[in-house]
N, C-alpha and C positions, 0 to 999 in steps of 0.2 A: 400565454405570456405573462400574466397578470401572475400567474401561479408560482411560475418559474423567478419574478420579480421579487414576490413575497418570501422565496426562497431563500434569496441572495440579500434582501435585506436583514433578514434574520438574522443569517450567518456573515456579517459584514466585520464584525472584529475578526470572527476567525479566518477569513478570505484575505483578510489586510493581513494579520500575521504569517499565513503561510504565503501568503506574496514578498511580503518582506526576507520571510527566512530562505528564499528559493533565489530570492534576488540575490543574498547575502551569500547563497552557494556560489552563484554567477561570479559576482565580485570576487572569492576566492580562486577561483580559477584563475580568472585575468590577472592576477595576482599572478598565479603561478608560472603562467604561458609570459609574463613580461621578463618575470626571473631569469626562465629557463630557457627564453627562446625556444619554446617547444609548445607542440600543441596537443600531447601525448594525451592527455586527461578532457578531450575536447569531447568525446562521445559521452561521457557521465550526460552530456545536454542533453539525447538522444534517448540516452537511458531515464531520464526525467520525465520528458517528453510521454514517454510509453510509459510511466507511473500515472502519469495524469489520464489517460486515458480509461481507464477504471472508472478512476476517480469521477471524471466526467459521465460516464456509462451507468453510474447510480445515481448522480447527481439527478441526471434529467430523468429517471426512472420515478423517482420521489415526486418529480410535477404531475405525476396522475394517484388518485385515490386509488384503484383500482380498473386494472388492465384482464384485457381477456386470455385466460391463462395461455394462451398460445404464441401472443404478443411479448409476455412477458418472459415468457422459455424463451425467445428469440435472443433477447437483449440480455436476459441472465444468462446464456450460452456465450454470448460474448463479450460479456463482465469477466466472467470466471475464465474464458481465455487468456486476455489479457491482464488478469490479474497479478498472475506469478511476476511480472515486470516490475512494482513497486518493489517486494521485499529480495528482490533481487540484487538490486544495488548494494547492499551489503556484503554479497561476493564479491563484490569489487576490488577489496580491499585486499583482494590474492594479487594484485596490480603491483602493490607496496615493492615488491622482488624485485622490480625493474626502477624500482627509483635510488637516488641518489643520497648516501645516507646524512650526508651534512643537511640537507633540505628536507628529509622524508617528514621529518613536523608537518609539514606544509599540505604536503600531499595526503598524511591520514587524515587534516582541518579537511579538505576541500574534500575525498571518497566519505569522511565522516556526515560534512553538511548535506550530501546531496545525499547519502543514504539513509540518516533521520529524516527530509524529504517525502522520500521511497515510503518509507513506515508511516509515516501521518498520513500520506495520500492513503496507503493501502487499509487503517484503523478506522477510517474514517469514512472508506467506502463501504468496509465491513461493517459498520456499526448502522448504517441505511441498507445496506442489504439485509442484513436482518430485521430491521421493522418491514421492512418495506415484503420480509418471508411470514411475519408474523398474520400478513394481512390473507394469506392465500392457505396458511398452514396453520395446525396446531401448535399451540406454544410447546409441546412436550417431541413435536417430530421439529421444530426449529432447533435449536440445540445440538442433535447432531446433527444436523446439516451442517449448520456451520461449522462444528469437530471439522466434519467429512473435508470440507471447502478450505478450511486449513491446510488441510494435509496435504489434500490434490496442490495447494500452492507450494507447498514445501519442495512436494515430487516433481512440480511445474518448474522450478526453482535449479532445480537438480537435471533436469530434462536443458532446460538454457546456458548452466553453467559448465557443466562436462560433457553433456553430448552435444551441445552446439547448435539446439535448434531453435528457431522464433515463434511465435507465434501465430503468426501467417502460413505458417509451414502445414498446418493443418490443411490445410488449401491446397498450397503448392505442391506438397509433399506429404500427403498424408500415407501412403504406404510406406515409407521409410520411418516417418515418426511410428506408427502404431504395430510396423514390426519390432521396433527397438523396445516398446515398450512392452511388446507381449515374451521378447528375448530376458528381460530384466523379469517378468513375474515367473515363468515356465525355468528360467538357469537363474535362483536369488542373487540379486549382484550385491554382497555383503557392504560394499561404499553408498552403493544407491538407498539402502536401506537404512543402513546408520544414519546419512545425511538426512533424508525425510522426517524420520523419528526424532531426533535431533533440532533437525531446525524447525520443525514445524510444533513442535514441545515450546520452543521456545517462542516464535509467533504468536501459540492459544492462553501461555503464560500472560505475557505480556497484556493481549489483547483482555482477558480477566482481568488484569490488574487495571487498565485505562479504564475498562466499565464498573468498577469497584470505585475507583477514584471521583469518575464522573458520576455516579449516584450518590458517591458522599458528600460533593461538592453542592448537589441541589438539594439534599437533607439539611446541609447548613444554611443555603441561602434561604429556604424554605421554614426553617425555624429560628433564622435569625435572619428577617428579610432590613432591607437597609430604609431607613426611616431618615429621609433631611431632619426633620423634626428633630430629633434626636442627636443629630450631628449639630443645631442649633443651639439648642440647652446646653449642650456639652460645654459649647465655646461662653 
């Protein structure tokens, strides 16, 4: 407890902001549903919802120093299930067809907000599941792992959006999902591929670029740390 406390303290602006910014999807919605008399864009909640769940899945993973690699497969097996759920919401926006083109402003704000969401949950579970692989692994087999964990999110991605399956399916339905998937390697399904490639490029793009940014950001605080002092003389 004490660990998981010192966790949450740490990370208390950025808990506050993504609270804020999730809240601020909420409030666009309602927005929309008052407009539209419709509650057509009410599952984005659900899809939310199942973004945070990752998210939460490494969060508490990071309260232990080191787990017994068995323990730890368990919970990494069901991180990286429900992963593909954050950068999913960004399909969403195949939604746009069915909206109404005097309002559809509205409707890309609110699929936009709740799918930036999606991506900070999902950057931000990846960026602790990689320390958190650093501590079990070589830093040289970490790397592509995580290549590898993008990609399965891509294809995870692609698995939820056109073939229609959940996550829990694994469970309920695991001979339909892992026939479908072994149909798509054995006959290439030229959309399922492009898609993967495609979006999961863009994923590891991105996700480079946030850890480029955030080591730049501690190189400056780090060689230009903030000194009151100095803000006192100034004045």
């Amino acid at each position: 407890m004490t660990t998981l406390k010192s966790i949450l303290f740490d990370r208390y602006k950025l808990f506050s902001l993504l609270t804020l910014s999730m809240a601020f999807s909420l409030f666009l919605l309602m927005i929309r549903i008052k407009i539209n008399a419709s509650f057509y864009l009410l599952f984005m909640v659900w899809n939310l919802f199942l973004a945070i769940v990752p998210f939460a899945i490494s969060l508490r993973m990071t309260r232990h120093k080191r787990q017994h690699w068995f323990l730890f497969l368990i919970q990494f097996s069901a991180w990286l299930l429900f992963l593909p759920n954050a950068p999913y919401m960004i399909t969403d926006l195949l939604h746009l067809i069915k909206s109404d083109w005097y309002m559809m402003w509205l409707d890309i704000l609110v699929i936009l907000s709740f799918a930036f969401n999606g991506l900070i949950l999902y950057y931000l579970s990846l960026f602790d599941m990689e320390n958190l692989l650093n501590r079990y692994l070589k830093p040289s087999i970490v790397k592509p792992v995580i290549t590898m964990i993008i990609g399965l999110t891509a294809f995870g991605v692609y698995l939820g959006r056109f073939l229609r399956f959940n996550s829990w399916e694994i469970v309920s339905a695991p001979q339909q999902l892992f026939t479908d998937i072994l149909d798509i390697i054995i006959r290439p399904d030229v959309q399922a591929w492009l898609f993967t490639f495609t979006f999961g490029t863009f994923l590891a793009v991105s996700y480079k670029l946030l850890k480029y940014l955030n080591l730049s950001e501690r190189n400056v605080n780090r060689d230009h740390p903030h000194n009151p002092e100095d803000s006192q003389s100034a004045q």
